[in-house]
C-alpha positions as CSV (number, residue, x, y, z in Angstrom):
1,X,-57.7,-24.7,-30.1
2,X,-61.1,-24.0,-28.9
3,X,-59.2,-24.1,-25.3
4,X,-56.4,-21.7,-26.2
5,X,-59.4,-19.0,-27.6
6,X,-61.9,-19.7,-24.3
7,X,-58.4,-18.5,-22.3
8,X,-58.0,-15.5,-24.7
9,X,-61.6,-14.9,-24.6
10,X,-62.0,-14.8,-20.4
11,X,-58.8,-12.2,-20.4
12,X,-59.9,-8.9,-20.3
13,X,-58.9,-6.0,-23.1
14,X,-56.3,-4.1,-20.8
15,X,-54.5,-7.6,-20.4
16,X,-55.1,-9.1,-23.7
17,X,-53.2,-5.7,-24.8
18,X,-50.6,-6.0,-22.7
19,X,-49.9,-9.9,-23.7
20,X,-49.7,-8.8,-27.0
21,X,-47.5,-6.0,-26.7
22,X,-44.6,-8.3,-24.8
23,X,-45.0,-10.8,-26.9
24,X,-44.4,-8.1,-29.8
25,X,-41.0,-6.5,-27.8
26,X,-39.8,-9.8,-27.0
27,X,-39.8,-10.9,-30.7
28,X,-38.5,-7.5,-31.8
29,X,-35.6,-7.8,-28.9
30,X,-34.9,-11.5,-30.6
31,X,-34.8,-10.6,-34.0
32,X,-32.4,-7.1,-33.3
33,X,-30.1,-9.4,-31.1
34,X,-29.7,-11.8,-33.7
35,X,-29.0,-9.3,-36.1
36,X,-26.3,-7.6,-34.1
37,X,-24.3,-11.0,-33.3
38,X,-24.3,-11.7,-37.2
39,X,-23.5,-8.2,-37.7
40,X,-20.4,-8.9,-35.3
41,X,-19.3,-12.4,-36.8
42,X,-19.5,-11.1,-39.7
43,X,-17.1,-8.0,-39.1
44,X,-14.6,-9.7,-36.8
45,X,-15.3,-8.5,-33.4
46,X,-12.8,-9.2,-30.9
47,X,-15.3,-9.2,-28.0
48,X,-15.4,-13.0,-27.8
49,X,-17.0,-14.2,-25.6
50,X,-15.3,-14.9,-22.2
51,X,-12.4,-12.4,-23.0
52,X,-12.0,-8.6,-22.5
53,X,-9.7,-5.8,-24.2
54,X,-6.4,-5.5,-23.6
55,X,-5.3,-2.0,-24.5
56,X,-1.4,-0.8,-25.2
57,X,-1.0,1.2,-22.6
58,X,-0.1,5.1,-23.8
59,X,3.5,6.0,-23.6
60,X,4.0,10.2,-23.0
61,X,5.6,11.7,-26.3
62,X,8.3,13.0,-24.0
63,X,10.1,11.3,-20.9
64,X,13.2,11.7,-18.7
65,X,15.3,10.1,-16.3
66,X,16.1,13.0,-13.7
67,X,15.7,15.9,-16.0
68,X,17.9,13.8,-18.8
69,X,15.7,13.2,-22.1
70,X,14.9,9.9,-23.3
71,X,15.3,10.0,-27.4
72,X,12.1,7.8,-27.9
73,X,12.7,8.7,-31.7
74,X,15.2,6.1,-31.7
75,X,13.0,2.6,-32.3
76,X,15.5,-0.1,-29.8
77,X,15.0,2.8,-27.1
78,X,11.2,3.7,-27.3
79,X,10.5,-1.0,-27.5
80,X,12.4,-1.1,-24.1
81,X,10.3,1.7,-23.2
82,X,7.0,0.0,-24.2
83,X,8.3,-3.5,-23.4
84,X,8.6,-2.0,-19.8
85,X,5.0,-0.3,-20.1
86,X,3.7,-3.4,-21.0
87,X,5.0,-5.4,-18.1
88,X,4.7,-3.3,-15.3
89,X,1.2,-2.0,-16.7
90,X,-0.1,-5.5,-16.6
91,X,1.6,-7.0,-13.5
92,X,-0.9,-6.2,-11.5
93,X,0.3,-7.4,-8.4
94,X,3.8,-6.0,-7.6
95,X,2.4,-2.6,-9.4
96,X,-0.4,-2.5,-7.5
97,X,1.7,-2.7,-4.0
98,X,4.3,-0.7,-4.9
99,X,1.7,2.4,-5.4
100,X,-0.2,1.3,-1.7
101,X,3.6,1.6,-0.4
102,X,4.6,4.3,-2.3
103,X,2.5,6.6,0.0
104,X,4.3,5.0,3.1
105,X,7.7,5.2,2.0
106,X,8.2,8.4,-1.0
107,X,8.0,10.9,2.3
108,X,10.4,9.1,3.9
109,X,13.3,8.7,0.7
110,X,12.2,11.8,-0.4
111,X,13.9,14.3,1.8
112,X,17.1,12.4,2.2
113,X,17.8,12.8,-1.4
114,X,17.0,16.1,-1.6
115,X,19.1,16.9,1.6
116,X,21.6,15.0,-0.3
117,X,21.0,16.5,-3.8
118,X,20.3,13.6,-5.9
119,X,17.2,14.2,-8.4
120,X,13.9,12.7,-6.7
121,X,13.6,10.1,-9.7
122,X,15.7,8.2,-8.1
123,X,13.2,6.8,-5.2
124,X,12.1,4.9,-8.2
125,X,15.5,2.6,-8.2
126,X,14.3,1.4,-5.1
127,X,11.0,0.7,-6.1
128,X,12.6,-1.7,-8.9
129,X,15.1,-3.0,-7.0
130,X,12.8,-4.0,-4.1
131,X,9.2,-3.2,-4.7
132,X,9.7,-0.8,-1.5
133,X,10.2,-3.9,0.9
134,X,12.9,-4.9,2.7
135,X,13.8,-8.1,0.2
136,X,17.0,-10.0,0.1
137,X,18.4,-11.7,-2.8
138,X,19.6,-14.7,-3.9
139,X,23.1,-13.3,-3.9
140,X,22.4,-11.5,-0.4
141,X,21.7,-8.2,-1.9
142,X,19.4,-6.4,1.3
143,X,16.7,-3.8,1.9
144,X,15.0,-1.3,0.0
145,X,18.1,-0.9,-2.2
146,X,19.6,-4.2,-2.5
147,X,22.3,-2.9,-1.5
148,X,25.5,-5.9,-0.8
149,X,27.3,-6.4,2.4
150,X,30.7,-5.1,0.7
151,X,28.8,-1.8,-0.4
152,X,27.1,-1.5,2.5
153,X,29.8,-1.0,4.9
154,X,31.9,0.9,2.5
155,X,29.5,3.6,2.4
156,X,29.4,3.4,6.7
157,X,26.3,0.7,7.6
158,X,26.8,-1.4,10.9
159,X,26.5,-5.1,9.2
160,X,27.0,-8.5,11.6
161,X,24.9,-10.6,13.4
162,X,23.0,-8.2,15.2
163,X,22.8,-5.3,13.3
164,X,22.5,-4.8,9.7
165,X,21.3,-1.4,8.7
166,X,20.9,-2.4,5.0
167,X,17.0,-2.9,6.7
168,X,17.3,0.4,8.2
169,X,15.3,2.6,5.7
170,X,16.7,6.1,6.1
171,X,19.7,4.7,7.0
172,X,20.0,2.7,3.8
173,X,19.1,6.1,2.0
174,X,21.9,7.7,3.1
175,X,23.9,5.2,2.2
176,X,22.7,5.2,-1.5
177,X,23.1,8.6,-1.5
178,X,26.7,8.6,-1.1
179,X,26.6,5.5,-4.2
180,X,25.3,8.3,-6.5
181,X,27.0,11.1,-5.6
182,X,30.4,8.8,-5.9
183,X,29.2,7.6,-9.5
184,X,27.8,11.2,-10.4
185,X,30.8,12.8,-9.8
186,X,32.7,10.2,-12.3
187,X,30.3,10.1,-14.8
188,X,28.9,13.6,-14.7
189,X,25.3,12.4,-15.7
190,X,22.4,10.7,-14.1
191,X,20.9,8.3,-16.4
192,X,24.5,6.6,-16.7
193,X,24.7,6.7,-12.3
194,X,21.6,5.2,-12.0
195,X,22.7,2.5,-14.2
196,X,25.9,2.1,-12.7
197,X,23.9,1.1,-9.3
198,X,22.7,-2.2,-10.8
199,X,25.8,-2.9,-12.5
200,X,28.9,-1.7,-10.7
201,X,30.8,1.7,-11.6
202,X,33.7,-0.6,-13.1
203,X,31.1,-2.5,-15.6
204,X,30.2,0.8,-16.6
205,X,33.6,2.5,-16.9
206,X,34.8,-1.1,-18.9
207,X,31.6,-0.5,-21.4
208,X,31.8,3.2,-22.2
209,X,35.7,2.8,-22.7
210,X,35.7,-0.9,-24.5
211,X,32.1,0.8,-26.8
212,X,33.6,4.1,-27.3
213,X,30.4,5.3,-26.2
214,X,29.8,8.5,-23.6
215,X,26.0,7.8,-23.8
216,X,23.8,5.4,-21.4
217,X,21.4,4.8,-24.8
218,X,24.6,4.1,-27.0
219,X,26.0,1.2,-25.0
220,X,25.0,-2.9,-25.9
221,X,25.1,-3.8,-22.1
222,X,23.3,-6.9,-20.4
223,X,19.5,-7.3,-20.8
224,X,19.5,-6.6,-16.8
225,X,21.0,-3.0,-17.1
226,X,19.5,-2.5,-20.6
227,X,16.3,-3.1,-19.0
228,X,17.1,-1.3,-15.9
229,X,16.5,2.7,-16.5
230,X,13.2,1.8,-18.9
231,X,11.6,0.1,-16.2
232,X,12.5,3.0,-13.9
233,X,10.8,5.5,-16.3
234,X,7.7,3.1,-17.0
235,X,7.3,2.8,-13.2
236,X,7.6,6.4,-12.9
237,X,4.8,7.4,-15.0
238,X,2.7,4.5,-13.5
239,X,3.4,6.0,-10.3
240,X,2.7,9.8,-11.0
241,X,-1.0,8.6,-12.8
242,X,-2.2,5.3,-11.6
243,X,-5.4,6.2,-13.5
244,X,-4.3,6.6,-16.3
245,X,-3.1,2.7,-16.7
246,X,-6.1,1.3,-14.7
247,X,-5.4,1.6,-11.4
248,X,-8.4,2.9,-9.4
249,X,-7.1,2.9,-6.0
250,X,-8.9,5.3,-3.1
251,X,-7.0,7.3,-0.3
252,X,-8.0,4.5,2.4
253,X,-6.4,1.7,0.8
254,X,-2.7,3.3,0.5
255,X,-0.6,2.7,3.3
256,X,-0.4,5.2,5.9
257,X,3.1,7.0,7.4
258,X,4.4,5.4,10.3
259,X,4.1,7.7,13.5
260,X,7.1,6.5,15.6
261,X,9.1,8.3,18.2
262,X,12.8,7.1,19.1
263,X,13.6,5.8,22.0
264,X,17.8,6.6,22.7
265,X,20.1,3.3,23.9
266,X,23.9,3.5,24.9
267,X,23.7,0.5,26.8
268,X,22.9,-3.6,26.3
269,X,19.6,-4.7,25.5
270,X,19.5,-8.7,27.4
271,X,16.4,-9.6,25.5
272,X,14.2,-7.4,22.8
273,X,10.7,-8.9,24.0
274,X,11.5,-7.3,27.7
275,X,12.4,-4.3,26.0
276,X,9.5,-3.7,24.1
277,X,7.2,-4.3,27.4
278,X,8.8,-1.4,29.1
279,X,6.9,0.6,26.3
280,X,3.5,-1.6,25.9
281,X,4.4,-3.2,22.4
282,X,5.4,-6.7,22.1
283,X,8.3,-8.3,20.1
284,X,6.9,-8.3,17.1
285,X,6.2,-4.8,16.7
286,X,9.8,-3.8,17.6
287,X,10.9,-6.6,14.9
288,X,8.3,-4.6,12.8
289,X,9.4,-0.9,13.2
290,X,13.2,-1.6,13.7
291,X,14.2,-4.2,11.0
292,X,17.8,-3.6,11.7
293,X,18.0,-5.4,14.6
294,X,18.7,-8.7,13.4
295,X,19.0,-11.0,17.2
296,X,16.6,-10.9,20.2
297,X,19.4,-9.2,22.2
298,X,21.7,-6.2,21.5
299,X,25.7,-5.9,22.7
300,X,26.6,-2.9,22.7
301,X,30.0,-3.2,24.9
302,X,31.1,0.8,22.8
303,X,27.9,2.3,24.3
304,X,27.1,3.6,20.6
305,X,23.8,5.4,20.6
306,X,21.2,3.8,19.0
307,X,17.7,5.1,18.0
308,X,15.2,2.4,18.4
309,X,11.6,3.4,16.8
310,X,8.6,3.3,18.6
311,X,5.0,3.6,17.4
312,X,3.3,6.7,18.6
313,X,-0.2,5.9,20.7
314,X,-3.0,4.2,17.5
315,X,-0.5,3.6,15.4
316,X,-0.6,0.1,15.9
317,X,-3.5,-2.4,17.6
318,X,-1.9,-5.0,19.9
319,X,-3.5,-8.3,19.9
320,X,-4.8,-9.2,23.4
């Protein structure tokens, strides 16, 4: 004891007070902290440690599909509404991309359709059917649309072994476009066309005449196509507000437009990697920009013309 007081006693006044006073707002921070996690416990909290919020995400009081209401009043309609929310709210990943390749490819799809009249929601069928990428499916479906070999060529793309323009983006557009002006004009509304695209214009004819049903909303269809138009109109709100479901994602980390320029061909091209020499990229770059051609050569014995895209000057850095 006497020890302790002769090290009290050689500390001056200015730092005796100051040892006291920490020592005092130390205890007072203990005893408050203490209090508040009791306080908590005792009411339930649900910040747990180790675990974080997870919100609803909000759902608009009014939505459409191309200008079509959504009747959200009706409860099976507004749960496939918030199932979709949920998921594509909190599957960060392929959300997440699709908005960094939404600024890449929406200037692209967006003027075909208009040139074509079909209501700009529908960029977002391709989003869902692809994620904006050119994917292929189990069942071979191709490209931004998933669009089958069958369908594809019935609607005028070149598909064999070294061209398939399912990969070819405005191309494929075009093609869609014919899709939903073919299914609009049947069905004379745009919720039940868009819906007809993932399950065949028959398979919807069959269900409105077997259902005796005129409405999209009205028919008990597969879980697919029941699915289909709500996670279209979750994806489009997601889409238009990125902020407002917790995406915080700055200009520079969108992907850019593609400059290009085409480069006309009527005649054969022996080998692709020569090719792309003769304009300073490599054969991976013309692979990257021109994903319809589908061989390292290209016959052409009809002389067809055929636009193949090169990247303006910076677009792209070669590897040296």
């Amino acid at each position: 004891m006497k020890n302790k007081l002769n090290l009290f006693e050689k500390l001056s006044p200015k730092y005796f007070y100051i040892f006291i006073g920490f020592t005092l707002t130390a205890g007072a921070f203990f005893i408050l902290s203490s209090i508040c996690f009791v306080q908590n416990k005792a009411e339930g909290t649900e910040q747990a440690e180790g675990f974080q919020k997870i919100f609803s995400p909000p759902i608009p009081g009014k939505v459409d599909f191309a200008g079509e209401n959504v009747p959200l009043e009706n409860f099976d309609v507004y749960e496939r509404i918030d199932r979709e929310f949920l998921v594509n709210t909190y599957w960060h990943s392929f959300t997440m991309l699709a908005i960094k390749r939404a600024n890449r490819w929406f200037p692209v799809i967006e003027p075909i359709l208009k040139k074509n009249n079909i209501p700009e929601d529908f960029k977002y069928l391709a989003v869902i059917e692809s994620g904006l990428y050119n994917a292929v499916s189990p069942a071979g479906a191709t490209g931004f649309w998933q669009i089958m070999e069958n369908i594809g060529k019935k609607y005028g793309l070149e598909i064999n072994d070294e061209v398939d323009e399912r990969y070819d983006v405005e191309k494929s557009t075009e093609a869609a476009c014919k899709y939903f002006q073919e299914a609009h004009e049947l069905f004379k509304n745009w919720t039940l066309t868009a819906a007809s695209f993932n399950m065949g214009i028959n398979g919807v004819e069959r269900q409105l005449e077997r259902q005796k049903a005129n409405n999209y909303y009205n028919l008990n269809i597969s879980e697919e196509t029941s699915r289909y138009i709500a996670r279209i109109i979750a994806l489009k709100e997601i889409l238009k507000d990125p902020r407002k479901y917790g995406y915080y994602i700055t200009s520079d980390q969108l992907y850019q437009p593609l400059k290009t320029h085409n480069v006309e061909v009527t005649d054969n091209i022996s080998n692709i990697a020569d090719f792309g020499i003769k304009y300073g990229i490599n054969y991976k770059t013309i692979k990257i920009f021109n994903p319809w051609l589908r061989d390292n050569s290209l016959e052409n014995k009809t002389h067809k013309i055929y636009n193949i895209k090169i990247p303006d000057k910076g677009t792209i850095s070669i590897i040296k």
